[in-house]
N, C-alpha and C positions, 0 to 999 in steps of 0.2 A: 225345637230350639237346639237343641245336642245334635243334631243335623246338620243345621246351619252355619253351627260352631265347625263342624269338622269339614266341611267342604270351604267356610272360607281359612283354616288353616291348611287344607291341601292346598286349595287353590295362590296360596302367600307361600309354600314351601316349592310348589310347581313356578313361579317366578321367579321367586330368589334362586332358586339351585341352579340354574342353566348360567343366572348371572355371578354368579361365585365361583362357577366351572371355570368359566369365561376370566378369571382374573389370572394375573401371569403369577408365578410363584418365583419369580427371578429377582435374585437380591443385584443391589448394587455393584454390588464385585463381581459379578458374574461377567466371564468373558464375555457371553454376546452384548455385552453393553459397553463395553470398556475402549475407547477412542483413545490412542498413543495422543500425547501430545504435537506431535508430529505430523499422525494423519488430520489431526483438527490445524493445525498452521496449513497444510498442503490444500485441506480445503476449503478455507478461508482464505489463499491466496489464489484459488480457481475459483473461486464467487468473484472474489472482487477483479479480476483479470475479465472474467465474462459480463460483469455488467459494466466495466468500462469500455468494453468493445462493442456493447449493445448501446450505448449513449451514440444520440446524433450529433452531440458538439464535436465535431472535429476541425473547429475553428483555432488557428493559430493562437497560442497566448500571446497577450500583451509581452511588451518590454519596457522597463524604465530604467531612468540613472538612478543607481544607491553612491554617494559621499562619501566617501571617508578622510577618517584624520590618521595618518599613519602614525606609530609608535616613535618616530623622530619627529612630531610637528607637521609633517607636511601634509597636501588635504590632495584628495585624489577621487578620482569621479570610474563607475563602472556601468556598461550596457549590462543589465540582468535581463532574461528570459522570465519566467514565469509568474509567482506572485507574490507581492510587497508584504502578505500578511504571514507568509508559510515558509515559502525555500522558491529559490530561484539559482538560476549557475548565467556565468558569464565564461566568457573564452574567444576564441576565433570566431566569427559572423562574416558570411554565410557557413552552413556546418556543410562539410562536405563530406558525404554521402565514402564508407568504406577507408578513410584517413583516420586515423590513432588521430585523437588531437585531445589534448590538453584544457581542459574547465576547470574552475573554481566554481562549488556550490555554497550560496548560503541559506544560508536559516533564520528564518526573522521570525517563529513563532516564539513562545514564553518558557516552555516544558523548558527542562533541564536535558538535552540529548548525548553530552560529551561519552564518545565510549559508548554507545550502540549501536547497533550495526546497523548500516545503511546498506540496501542494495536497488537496485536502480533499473528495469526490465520499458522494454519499448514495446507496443504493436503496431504496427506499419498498417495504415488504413486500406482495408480493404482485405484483411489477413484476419486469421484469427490464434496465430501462436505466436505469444510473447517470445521476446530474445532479450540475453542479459546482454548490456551494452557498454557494462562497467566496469573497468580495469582500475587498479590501483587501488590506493588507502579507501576502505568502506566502514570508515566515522566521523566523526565531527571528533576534531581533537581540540582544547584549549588552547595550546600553546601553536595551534596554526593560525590564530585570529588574524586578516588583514588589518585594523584597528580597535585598538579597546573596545569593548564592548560586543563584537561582532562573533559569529560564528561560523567559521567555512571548513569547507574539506577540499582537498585538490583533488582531481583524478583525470581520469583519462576516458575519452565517451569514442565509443566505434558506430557507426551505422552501418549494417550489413546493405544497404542500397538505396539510392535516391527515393522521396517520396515523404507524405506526411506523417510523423509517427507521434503517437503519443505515451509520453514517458510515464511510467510509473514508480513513484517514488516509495521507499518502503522505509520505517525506520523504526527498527524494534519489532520486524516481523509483521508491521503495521501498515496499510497502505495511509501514506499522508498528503500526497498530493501530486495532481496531474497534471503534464505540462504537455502542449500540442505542438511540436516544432518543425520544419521543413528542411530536407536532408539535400541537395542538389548535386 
């Protein structure tokens, strides 16, 4: 019996030991664990840049008219790009391909965004490295509103060359939504 006692306590210290070796002794502060916050934004913004380039939709977004009542009364109508629920921009249609030109974006989600950065990066189908496309003010300010109630930023959009690209909208270091549009 005293035999079989000591062979199954070798045999239970012969298993657990190699798995006890086997645990890491690295505490949480330890550099090899420790991600800048920076390099977690950098690559969190190369995840989501690679799988919107690995998506097969590269089907144009929709466009609709947004309303508005301006701050004197008067009511006024806008071609929007992308989508009725998130952020879309208007401006000159057709976008031409390498021209500085002038958009207004809005915002038609719920969050509270005023005063976060927004930054705005394209990939041109059939490419695989983003380009920043975005000049000028990169926030949703309050006192830019086109009509009460509303939320826009002005800015200024470049295409570096004809072709489909699709926009990637960031806000807050966040990618919030993608718009597919045609540069000519």
């Amino acid at each position: 019996m005293k035999k079989r006692n000591l062979v199954y306590v070798l045999s239970l210290l012969l298993t657990v030991g190699p798995l006890a070796a086997c645990t890491s002794n690295h505490n949480e502060d330890s550099n090899e664990w420790k991600v800048s916050k920076e390099e977690r934004v950098v690559q969190e913004s190369t995840n989501e840049i690679e799988k919107a380039m690995a998506e097969d939709n590269w089907d144009l977004s929709s466009t609709f008219n947004y309303s508005v009542e301006y701050k004197n009364g008067e009511e006024g109508s806008y071609e929007i790009v992308g989508n009725k629920d998130t952020v879309g921009f208007t401006g000159p249609f057709p976008i031409i391909a390498k021209d500085d030109q002038k958009y207004f974006w809005f915002y038609f989600g719920k969050e509270n965004i005023y005063n976060k950065p927004v930054e705005v990066k394209a990939i041109k189908k059939g490419t695989k490295k983003p380009v920043n496309i975005l000049s000028g003010p990169s926030t949703f300010f309050e006192d830019a509103a086109v009509s009460p109630g509303s939320v826009n930023m002005p800015s200024n959009l470049t295409f570096p060359s004809e072709g489909v690209w699709k926009i990637l909208v960031y806000i807050d270091g966040q990618l919030y939504e993608k718009i597919v549009v045609e540069a000519v």
